[in-house]
N, C-alpha and C positions, 0 to 999 in steps of 0.2 A: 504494500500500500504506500505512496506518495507520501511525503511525511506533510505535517501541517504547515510547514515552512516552506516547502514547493509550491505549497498554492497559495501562500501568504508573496512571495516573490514572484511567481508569473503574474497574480493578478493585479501586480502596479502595471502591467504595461496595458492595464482597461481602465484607468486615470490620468490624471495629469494634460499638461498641454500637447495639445495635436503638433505634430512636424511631417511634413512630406519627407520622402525617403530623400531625397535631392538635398533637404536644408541637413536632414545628420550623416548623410554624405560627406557634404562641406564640412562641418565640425571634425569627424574626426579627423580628416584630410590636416585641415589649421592644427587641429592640437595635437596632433602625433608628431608634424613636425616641427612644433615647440616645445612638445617633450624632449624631444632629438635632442634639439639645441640645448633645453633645460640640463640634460645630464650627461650632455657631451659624448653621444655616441657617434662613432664615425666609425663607416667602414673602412676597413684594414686588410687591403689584398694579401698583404706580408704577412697573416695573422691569421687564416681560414680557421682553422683552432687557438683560439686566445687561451692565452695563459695571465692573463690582466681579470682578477678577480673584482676588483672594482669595475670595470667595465660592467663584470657580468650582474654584479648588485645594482649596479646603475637603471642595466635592463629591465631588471625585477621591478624596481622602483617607480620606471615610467607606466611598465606597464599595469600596475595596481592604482597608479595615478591619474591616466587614462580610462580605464574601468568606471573608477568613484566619480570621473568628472561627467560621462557622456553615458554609462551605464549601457542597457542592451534593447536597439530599438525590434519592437513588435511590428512587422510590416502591414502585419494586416489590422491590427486594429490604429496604428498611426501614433504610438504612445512609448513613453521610454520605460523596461525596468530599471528603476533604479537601486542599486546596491550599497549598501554602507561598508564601511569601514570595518566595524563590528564584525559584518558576515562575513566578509571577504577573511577573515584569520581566525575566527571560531572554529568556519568548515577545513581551512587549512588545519587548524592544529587536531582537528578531529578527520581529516583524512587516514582510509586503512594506506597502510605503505607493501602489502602484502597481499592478492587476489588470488584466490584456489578457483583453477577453472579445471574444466575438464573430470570424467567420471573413473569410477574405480582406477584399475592401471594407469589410465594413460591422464590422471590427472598432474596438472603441473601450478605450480607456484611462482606467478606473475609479480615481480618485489622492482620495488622504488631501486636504481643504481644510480649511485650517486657520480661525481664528478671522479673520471681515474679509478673506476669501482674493479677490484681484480678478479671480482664474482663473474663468471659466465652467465651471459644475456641468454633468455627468451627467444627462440629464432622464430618469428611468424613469417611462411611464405605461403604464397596464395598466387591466385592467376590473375594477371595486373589487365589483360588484355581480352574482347571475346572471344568466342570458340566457337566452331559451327556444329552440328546437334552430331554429327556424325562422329567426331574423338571426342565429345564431352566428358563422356566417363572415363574412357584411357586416362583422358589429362588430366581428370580429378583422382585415378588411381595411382597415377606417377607420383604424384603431390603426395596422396597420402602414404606411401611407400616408401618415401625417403627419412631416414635418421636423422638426417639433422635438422630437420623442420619439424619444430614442438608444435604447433598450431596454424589453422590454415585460413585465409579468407579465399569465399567464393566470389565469382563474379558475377554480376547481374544478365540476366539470360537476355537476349534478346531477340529468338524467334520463338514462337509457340507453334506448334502443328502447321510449320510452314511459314506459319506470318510472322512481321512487324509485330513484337509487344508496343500497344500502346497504352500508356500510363494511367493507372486509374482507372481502370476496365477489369473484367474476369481474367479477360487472357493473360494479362500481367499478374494477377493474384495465382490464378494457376501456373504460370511459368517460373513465379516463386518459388512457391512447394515442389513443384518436381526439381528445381535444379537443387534445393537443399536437400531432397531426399535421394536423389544419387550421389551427393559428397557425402551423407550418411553410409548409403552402400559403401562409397569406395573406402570409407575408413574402416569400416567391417570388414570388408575383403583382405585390408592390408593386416588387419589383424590387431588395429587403434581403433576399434567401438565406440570407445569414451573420449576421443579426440576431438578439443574445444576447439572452437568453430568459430571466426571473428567476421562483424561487418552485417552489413544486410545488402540483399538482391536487387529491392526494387526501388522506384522513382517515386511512387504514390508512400503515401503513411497507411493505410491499407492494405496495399500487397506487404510491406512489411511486417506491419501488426499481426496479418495473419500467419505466417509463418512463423509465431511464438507458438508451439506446439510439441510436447513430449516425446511423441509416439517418432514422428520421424522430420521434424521442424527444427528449430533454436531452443533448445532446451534452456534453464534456469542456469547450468552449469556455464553457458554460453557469454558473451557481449554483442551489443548492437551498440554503432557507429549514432552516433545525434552530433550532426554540424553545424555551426553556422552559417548563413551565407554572407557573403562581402558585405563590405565588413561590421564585424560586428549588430549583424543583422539576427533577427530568427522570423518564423511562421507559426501559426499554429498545426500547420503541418506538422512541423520540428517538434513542436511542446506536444502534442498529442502521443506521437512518437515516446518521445521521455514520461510523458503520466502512464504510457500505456505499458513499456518495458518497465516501469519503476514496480507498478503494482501486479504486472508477472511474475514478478521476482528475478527478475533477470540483472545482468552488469551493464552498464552504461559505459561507453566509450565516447568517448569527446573530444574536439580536436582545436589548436589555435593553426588554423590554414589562413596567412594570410600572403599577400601577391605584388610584387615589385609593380611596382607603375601602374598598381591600381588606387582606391581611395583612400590608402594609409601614406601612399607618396611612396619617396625611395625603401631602401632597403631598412636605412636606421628603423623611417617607421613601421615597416614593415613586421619586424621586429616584438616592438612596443605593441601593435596591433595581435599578433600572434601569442604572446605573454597575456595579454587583457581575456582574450578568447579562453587561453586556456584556464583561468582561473574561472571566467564566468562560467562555465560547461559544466564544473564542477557545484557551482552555485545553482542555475539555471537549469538545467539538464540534468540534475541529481549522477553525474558524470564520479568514475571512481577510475579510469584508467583517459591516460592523456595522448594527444601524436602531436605534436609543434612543429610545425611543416611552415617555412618560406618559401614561395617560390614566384617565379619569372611568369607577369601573363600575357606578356605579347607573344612569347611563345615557348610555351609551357615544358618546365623544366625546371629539377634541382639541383644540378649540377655546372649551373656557372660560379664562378666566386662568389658573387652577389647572394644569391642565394644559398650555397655552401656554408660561408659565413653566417646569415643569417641564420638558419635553420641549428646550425650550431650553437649559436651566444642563446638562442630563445629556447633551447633544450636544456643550457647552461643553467640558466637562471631558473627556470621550472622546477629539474632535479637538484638545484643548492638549495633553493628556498621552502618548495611542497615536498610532502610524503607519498604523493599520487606517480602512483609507475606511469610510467612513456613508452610506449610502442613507435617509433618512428627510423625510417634507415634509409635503405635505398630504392624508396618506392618509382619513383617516374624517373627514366633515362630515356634520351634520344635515339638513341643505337637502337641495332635488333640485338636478338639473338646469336649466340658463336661470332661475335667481332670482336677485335682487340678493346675497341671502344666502349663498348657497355661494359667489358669486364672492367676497364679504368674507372667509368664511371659509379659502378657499383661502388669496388672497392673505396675510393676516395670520400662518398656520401654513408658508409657503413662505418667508417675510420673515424671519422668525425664525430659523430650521431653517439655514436657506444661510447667513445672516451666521454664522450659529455654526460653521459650516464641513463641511454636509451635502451632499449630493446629493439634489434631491428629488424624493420617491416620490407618486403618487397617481394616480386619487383615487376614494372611496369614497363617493357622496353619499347619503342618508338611511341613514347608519349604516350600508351597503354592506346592506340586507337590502328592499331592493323591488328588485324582479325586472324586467331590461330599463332602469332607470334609473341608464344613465353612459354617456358619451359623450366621445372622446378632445376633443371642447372643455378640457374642463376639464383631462387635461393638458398642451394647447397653453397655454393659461392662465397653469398652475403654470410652468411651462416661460416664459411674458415674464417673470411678477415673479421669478422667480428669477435671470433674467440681470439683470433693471432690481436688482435686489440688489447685487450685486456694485460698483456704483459709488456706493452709498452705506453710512456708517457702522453703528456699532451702537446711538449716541445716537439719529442719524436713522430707524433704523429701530422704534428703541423706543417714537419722538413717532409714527410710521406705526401701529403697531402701538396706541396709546391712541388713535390718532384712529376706526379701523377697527371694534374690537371693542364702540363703543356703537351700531354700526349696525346686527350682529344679538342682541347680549346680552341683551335684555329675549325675545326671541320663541327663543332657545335656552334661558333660566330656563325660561319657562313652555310648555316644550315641545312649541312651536305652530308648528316652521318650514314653508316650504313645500315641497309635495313635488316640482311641478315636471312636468317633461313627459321621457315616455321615447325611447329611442335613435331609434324609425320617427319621432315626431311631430318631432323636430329635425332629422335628416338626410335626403338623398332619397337614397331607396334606391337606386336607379341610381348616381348620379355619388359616393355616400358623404363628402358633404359637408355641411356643417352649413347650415340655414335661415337666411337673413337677420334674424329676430328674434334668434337667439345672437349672431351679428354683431354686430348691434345695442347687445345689451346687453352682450356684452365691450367693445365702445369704448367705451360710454359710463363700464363702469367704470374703466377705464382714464383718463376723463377727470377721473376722481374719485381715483385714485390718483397723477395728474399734479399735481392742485392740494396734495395733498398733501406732495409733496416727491418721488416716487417717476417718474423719467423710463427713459420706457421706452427700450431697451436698442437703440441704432441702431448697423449696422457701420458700418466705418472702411469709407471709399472712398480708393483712393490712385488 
């Protein structure tokens, strides 16, 4: 059940003075980048991983500042929540820093990592990209098949019995339930039953809501994603969403996603914008796991500096200050699949992301929008450099990280990367294992990330 304080804070945004989306636009636009200036944030190409801990308190600081000033506008009724001070570090100090997802065996223990954390991350990989109905299952049995992938997100289906899902209709509700009831299947088959299951399928809050279901849906044991929209926006779409997972009993996942050269302005505010989210999510959206995501929206990507940076300091400051775990890594690259390029890209946004003290998520190769192109390779991948992370610094990962980013930087400017080969041409369909060319070319970068500084990640033998 919704606690009394959910509906005591959504229902300020059916009060107060009316604003059109356009006038709190403008607001946060102005005060983000006067918080910038206020706390002296400046991006730092020489610095993708800062090691400037007042920086990162700095961050924290605009962004809880930001929050209490402009609060979170309600689009549909035209009205702002607004948050106190109060709220805003009550619910922090009473955040769990510890989430048990997942059933019998295959449960796992989702924990706050802190800055430099030497504890081994969380690996969520899932399919960043569609699939066509014909390898659905293969690709959700490769996924569940692999070892180093603790949990998985599905992706939203997008043909029903041939058709266009379109939003808010049956056929989206029912293209819900079957695509979560064959990642069901395929974790049965692979012999993870209990394997928690992150995110939701659909576009409508209806096709989602329904898919809260025991028998073969999003189980209680589960999380669903509640976002906001730019910036600092929500729906009752959204809030329905969160009353409706709240009082399932399910886990709430929340996100501070906010976008270079959108309404937060550059990157600092960006920043500041992505910190405010993630605290309100937690308020707002009765939110208990976090992702803090910068990125680029004229053409969508985490892995320029800008963004790098960004997505970094605001994971920074998230896991210094709250007890709320982070799911965040190498979700969206430009690259396909089996190129030298997505693997740099991964690695460099996993390197980052985990030293700041994430769990990380991925992955999404050419911008998650060509169809059949991602294959759980990539987050077997995310999954080595993020353990090899853990045993090295945040200096070290920072010289990792300037060594990486000029190997695909010039062909992500000029928006020429490769697209790469899809899920049939890299794995055989039978045995659901990846070609010897992927092989290949993950060792060999791996050989490249070895000379770097970056040793992969070997257990202890006793």
């Amino acid at each position: 059940m919704a606690s009394d304080k959910f509906w005591e804070i959504i229902s300020r945004g059916e009060t107060g003075v009316p604003l059109t989306t356009q006038e709190f636009d403008m607001k946060v636009f102005k005060k983000a980048k006067k918080l910038a200036k206020k706390y002296e944030l400046k991006f730092d190409p020489e610095n993708i991983v800062m090691t400037d801990d007042d920086l990162i308190d700095n961050a924290f600081k605009a962004g809880v500042e930001l929050l209490l000033d402009l609060g979170i506008f309600n689009i549909d009724s035209g009205k702002v929540i607004n948050i106190t001070e109060e709220e805003i570090f009550d619910i922090l100090r009473r955040s769990s820093s510890v989430i048990e997802l997942g059933d019998g065996k295959d449960k796992i223990m989702l924990k706050r990592r802190t800055i430099e954390d030497p504890d081994l991350p969380i690996i969520v990989g899932g399919c960043g990209n569609q699939v066509t109905e014909d390898i659905r299952y293969k690709l959700y049995l490769a996924y569940a098949m692999n070892p180093m992938i603790d949990y998985i997100e599905p992706l939203p289906p997008y043909k029903f019995r041939g058709m266009l899902v379109k939003a808010g209709t049956p056929f989206e509700l029912q293209a819900c339930l079957d695509n979560i009831s064959l990642y069901r299947k395929a974790c049965a088959v692979a012999g993870r039953p209990g394997t928690p299951i992150k995110g939701k399928d659909g576009v409508s809050a209806v096709a989602d809501i329904a898919t809260n279901r025991e028998d073969y849906g999003y189980r209680k044991t589960d999380h669903s994603n509640v976002y906001f929209k730019p910036q600092m926006k929500t729906t009752y779409e959204d809030l329905n969403r969160a009353a409706q997972y709240t009082q399932y009993g399910s886990y709430v996942s929340t996100a501070g996603c906010a976008y270079i050269g959108g309404f937060c302005g550059d990157v600092e505010g960006a920043v500041i914008c992505c910190i405010a989210e993630s605290i309100a999510g937690i308020i707002v959206y009765n939110g208990v796991i976090n992702a803090p995501c910068v990125m680029e929206s004229l053409y969508p990507s985490q892995t320029t500096k800008k963004s790098l940076w960004g997505t970094n300091l605001a994971s920074a400051a998230m896991n210094k200050h709250t007890n709320i775990p982070a799911v965040w890594g190498s979700y969206m690259s430009t690259a396909g699949p089996c190129t030298d390029m997505l693997m740099y890209e991964i690695a460099v946004a996993a390197i980052g992301t985990v030293i700041m003290g994430n769990n990380p998520f991925g992955c999404a190769p050419n911008q998650g929008v060509t169809v059949n192109y991602c294959t759980p390779m990539e987050g077997q991948f995310m999954g080595e450099v993020a353990y090899a992370t853990t045993l090295i610094d945040r200096k070290k990962a920072n010289e990792i990280s300037k060594l990486l980013i000029p190997k695909y930087e010039e062909r992500l400017l000029a928006k020429t990367p490769p697209k790469g080969k899809t899920f049939q041409e890299l794995y055989n369909l039978d045995t659901l294992l990846p070609n010897q060319e992927y092989v290949e070319l993950k060792d060999k970068i791996w050989e490249e990330l070895e000379e770097m500084g970056l040793k992969k990640f070997e257990w202890k033998r006793y």
